[in-house]
Backbone atoms as SQL, in Angstrom:
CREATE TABLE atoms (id INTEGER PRIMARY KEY, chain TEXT, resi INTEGER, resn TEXT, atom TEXT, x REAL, y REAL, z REAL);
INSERT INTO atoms VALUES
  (1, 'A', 1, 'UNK', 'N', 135.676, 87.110, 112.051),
  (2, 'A', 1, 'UNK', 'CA', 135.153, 86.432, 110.891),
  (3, 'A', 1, 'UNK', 'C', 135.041, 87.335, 109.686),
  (4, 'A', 2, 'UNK', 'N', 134.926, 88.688, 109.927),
  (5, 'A', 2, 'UNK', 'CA', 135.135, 89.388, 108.778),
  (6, 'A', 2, 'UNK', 'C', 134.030, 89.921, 108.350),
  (7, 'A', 3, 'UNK', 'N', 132.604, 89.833, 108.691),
  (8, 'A', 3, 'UNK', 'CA', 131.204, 89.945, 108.734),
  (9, 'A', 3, 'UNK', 'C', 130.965, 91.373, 108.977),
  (10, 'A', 4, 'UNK', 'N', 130.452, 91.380, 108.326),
  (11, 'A', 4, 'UNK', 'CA', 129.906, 93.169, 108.540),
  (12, 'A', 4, 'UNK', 'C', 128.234, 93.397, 109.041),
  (13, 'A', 5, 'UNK', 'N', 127.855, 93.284, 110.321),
  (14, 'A', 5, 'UNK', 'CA', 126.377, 92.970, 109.636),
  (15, 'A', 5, 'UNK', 'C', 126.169, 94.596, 109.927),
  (16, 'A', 6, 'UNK', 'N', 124.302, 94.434, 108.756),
  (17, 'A', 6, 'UNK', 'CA', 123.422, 95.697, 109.013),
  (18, 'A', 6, 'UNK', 'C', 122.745, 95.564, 109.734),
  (19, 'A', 7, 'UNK', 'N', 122.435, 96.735, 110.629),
  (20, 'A', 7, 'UNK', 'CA', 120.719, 96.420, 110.845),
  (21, 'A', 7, 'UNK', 'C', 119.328, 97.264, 109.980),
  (22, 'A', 8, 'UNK', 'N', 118.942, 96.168, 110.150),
  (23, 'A', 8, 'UNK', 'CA', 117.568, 96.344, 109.395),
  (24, 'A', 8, 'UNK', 'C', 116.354, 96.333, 109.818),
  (25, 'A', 9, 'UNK', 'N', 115.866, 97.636, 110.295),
  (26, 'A', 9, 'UNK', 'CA', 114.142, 97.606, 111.098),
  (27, 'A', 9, 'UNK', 'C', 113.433, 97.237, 110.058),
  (28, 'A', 10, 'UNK', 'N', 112.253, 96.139, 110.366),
  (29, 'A', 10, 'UNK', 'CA', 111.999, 95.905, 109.876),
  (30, 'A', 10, 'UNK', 'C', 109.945, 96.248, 110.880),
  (31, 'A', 11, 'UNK', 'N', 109.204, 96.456, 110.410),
  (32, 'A', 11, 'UNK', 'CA', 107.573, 96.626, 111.190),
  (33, 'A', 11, 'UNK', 'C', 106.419, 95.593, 110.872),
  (34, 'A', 12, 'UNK', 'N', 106.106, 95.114, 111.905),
  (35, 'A', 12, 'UNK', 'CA', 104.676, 94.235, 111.687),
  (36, 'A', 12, 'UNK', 'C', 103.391, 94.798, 112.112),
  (37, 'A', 13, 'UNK', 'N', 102.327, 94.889, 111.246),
  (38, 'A', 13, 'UNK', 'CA', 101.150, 95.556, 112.016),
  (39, 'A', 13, 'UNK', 'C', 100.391, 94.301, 112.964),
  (40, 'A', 14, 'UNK', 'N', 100.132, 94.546, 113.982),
  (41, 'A', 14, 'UNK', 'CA', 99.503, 92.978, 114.479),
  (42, 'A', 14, 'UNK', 'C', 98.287, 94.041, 115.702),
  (43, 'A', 15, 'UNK', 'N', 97.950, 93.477, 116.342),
  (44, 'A', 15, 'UNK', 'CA', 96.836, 93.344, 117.496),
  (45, 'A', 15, 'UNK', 'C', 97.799, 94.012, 118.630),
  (46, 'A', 16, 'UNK', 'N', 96.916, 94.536, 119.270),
  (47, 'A', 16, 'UNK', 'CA', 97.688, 94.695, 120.976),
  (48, 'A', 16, 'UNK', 'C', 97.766, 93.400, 121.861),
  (49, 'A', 17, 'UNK', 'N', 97.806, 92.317, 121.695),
  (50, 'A', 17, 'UNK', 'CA', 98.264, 91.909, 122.179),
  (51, 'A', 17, 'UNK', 'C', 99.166, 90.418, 121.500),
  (52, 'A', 18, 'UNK', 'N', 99.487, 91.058, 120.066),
  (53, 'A', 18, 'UNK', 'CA', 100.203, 90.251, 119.077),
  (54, 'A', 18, 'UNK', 'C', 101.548, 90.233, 120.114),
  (55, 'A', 19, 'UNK', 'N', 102.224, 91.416, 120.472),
  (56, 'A', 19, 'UNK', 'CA', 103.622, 91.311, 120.954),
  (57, 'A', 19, 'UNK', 'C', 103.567, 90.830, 121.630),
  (58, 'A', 20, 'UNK', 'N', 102.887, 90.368, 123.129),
  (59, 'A', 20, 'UNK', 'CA', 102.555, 89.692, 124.346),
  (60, 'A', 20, 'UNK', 'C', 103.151, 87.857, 123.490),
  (61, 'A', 21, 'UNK', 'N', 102.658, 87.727, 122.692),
  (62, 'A', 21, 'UNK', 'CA', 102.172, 86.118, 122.223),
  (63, 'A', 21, 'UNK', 'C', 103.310, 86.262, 121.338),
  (64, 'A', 22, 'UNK', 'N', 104.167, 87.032, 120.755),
  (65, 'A', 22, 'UNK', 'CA', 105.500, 86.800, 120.249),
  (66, 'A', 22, 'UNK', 'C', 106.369, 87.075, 121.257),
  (67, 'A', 23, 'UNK', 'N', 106.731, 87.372, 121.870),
  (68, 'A', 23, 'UNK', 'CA', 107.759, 87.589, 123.107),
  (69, 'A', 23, 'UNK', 'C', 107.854, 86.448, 123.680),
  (70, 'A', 24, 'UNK', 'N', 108.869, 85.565, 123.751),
  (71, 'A', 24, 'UNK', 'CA', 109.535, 84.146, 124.521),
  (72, 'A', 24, 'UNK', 'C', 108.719, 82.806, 123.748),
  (73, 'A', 25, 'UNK', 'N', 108.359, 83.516, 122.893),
  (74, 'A', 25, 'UNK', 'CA', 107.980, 82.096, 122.048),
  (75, 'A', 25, 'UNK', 'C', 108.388, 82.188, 120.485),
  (76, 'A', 26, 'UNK', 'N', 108.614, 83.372, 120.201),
  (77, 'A', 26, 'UNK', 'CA', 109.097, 83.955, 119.044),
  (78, 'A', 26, 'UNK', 'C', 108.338, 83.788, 117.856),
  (79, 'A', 27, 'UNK', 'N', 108.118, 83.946, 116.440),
  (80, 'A', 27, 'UNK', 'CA', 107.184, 83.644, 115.359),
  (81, 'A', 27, 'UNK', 'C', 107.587, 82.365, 115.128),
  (82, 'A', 28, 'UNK', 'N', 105.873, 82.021, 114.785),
  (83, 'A', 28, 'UNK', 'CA', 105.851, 80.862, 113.622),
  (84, 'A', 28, 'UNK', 'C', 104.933, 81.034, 112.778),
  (85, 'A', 29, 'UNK', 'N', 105.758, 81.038, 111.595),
  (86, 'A', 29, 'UNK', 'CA', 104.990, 81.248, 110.064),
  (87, 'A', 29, 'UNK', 'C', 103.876, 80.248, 109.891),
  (88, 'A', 30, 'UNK', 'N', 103.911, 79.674, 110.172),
  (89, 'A', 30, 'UNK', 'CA', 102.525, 78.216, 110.129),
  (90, 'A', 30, 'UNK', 'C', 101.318, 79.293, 110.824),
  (91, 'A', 31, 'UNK', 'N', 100.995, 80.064, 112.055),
  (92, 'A', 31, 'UNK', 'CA', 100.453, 80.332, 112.474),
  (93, 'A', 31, 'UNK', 'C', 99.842, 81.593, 111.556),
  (94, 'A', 32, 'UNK', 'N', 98.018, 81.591, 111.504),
  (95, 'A', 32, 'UNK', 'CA', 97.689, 81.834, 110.270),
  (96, 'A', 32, 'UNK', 'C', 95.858, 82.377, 110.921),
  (97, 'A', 33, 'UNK', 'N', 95.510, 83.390, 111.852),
  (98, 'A', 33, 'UNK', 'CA', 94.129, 83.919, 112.201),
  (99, 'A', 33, 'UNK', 'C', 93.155, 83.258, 111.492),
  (100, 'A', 34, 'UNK', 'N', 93.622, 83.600, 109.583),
  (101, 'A', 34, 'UNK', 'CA', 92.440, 84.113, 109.253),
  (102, 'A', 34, 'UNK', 'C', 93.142, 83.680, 107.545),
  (103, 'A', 35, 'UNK', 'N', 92.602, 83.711, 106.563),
  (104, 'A', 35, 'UNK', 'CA', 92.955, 83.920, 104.888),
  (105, 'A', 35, 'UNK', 'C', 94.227, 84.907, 104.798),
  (106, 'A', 36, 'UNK', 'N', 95.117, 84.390, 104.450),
  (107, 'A', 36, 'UNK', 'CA', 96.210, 85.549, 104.026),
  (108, 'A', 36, 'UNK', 'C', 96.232, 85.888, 102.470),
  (109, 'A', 37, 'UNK', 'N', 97.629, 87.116, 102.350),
  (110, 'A', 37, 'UNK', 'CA', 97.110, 87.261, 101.106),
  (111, 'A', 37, 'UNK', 'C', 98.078, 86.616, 100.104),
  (112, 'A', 38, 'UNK', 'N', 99.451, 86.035, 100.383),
  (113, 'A', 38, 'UNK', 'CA', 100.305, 85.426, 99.811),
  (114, 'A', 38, 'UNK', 'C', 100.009, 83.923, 100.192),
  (115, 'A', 39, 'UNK', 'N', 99.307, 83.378, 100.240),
  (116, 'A', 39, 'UNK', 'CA', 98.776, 82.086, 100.929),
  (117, 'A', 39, 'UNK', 'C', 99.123, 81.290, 101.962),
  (118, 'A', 40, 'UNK', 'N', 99.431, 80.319, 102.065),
  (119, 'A', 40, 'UNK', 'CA', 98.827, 79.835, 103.645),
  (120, 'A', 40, 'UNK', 'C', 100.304, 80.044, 104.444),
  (121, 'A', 41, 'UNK', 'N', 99.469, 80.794, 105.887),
  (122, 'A', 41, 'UNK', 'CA', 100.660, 81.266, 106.603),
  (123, 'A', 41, 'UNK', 'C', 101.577, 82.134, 106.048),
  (124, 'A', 42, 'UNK', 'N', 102.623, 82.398, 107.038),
  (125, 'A', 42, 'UNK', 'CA', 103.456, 83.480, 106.563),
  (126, 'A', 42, 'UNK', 'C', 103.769, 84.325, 107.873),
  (127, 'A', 43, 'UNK', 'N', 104.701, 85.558, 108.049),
  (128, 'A', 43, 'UNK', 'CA', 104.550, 86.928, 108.787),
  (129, 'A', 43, 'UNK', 'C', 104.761, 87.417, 108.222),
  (130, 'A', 44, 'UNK', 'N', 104.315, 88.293, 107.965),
  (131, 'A', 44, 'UNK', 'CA', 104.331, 89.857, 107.078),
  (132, 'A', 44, 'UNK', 'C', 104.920, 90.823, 107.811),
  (133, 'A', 45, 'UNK', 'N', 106.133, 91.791, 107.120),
  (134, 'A', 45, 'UNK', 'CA', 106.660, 92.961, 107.502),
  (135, 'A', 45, 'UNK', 'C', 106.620, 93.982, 106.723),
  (136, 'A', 46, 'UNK', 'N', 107.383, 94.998, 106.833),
  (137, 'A', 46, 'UNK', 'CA', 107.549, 96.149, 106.067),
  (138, 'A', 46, 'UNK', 'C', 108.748, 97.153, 106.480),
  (139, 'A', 47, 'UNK', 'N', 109.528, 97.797, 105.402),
  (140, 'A', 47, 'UNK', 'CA', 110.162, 98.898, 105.713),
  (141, 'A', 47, 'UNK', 'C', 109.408, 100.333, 106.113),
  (142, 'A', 48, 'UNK', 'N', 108.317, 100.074, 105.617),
  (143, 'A', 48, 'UNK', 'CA', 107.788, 101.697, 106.398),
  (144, 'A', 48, 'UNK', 'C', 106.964, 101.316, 107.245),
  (145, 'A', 49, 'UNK', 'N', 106.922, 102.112, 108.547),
  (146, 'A', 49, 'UNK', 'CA', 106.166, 101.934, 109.449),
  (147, 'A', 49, 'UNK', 'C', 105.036, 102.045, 109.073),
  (148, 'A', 50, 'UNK', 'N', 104.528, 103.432, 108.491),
  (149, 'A', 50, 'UNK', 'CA', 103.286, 103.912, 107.762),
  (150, 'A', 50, 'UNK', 'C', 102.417, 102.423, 107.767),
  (151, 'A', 51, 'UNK', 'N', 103.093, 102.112, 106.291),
  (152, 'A', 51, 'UNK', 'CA', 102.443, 100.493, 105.981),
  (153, 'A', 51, 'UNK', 'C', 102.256, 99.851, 106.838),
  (154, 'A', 52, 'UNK', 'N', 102.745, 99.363, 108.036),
  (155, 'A', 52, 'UNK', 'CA', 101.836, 98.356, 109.013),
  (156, 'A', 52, 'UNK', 'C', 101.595, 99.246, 109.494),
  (157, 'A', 53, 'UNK', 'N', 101.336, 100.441, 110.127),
  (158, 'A', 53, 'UNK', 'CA', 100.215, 100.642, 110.682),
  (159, 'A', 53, 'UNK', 'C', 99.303, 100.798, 109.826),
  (160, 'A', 54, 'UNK', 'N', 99.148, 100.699, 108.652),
  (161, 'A', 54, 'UNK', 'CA', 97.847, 100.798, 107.792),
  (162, 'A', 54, 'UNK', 'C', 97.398, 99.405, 107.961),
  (163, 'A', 55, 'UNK', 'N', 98.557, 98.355, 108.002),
  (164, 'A', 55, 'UNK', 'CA', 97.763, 96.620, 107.892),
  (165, 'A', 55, 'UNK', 'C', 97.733, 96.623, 109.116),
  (166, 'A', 56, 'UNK', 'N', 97.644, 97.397, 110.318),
  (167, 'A', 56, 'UNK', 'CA', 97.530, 96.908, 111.794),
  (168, 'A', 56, 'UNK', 'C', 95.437, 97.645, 111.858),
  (169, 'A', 57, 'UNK', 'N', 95.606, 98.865, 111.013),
  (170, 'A', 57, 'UNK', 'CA', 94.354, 99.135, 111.024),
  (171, 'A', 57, 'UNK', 'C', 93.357, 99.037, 110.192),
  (172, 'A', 58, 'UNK', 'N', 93.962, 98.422, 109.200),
  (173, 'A', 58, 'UNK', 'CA', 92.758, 97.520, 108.345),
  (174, 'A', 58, 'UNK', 'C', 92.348, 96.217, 109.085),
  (175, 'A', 59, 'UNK', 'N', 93.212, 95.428, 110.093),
  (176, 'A', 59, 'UNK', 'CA', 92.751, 94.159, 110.284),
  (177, 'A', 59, 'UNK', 'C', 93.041, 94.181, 111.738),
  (178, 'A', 60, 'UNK', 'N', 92.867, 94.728, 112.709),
  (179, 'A', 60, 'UNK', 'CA', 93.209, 95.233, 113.750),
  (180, 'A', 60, 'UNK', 'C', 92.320, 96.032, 114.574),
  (181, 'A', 61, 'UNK', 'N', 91.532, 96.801, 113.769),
  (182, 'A', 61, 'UNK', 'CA', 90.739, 97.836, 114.289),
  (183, 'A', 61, 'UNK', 'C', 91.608, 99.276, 115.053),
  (184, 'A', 62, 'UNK', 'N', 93.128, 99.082, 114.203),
  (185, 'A', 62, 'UNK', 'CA', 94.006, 100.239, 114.646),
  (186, 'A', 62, 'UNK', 'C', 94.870, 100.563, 115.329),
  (187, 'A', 63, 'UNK', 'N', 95.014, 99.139, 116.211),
  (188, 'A', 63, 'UNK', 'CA', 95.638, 98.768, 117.652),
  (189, 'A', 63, 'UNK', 'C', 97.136, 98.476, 116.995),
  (190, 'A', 64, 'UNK', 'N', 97.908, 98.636, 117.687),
  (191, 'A', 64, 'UNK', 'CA', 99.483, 98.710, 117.421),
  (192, 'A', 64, 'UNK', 'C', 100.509, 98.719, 116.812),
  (193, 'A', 65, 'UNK', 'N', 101.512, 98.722, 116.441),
  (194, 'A', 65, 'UNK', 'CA', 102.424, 98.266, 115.375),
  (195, 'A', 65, 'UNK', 'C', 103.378, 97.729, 116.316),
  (196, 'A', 66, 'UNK', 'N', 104.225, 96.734, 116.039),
  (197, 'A', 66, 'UNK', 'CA', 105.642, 96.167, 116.246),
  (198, 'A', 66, 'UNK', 'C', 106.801, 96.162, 115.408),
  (199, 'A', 67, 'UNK', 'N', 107.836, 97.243, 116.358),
  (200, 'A', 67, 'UNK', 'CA', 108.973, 97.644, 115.710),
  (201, 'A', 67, 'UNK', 'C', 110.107, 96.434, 115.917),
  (202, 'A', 68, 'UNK', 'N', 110.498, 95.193, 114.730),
  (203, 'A', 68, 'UNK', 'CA', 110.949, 94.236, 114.946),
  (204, 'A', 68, 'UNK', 'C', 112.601, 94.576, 114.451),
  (205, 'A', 69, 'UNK', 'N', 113.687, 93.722, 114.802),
  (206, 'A', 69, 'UNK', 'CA', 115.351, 94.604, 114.268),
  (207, 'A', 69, 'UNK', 'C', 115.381, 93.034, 114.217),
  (208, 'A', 70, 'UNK', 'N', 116.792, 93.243, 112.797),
  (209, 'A', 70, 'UNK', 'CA', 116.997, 91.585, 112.811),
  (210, 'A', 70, 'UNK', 'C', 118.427, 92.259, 112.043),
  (211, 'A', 71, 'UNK', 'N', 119.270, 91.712, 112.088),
  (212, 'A', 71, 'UNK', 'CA', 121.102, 91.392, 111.535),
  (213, 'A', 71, 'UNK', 'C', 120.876, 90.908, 110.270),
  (214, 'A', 72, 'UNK', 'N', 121.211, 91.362, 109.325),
  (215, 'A', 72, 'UNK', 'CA', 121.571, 91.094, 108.369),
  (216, 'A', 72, 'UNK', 'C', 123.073, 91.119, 107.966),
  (217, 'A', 73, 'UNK', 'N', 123.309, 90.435, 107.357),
  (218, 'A', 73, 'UNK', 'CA', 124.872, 90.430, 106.095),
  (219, 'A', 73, 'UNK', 'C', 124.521, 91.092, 104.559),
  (220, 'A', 74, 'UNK', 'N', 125.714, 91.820, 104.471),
  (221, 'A', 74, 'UNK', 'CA', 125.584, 92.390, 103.406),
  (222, 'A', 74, 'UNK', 'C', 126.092, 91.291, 102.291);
């Protein structure tokens, strides 16, 4: 097809046992703890790890990060 893809790590800060509850059910953006900060619902990522683990330990109490990979096209 002619497709070139990248990959692109991409990091979520979540709970220890956020990955458990994404694994075989995969995300849904509707799903929403608590007040977000771009409004209702969403998943939030990041290119630097740093950064979610800072949003894993601001709202987390410090517990994990998830290293997520997804295909992109250039």
């Amino acid at each position: 097809l002619g497709l070139d893809p990248k990959i692109l790590d991409l990091y979520h800060g979540t709970t220890k046992s956020g990955p458990d509850n994404i694994v075989g059910t995969w995300i849904d953006p509707q799903f929403k703890p608590r007040r977000m900060y771009f409004g209702n619902g969403g998943f939030y990522v990041s290119q630097r790890r740093a950064q979610a683990a800072a949003w894993a330990h601001s709202i987390a109490k410090g517990r994990a990060g998830l290293k997520c990979r997804s295909a992109c096209r250039s």
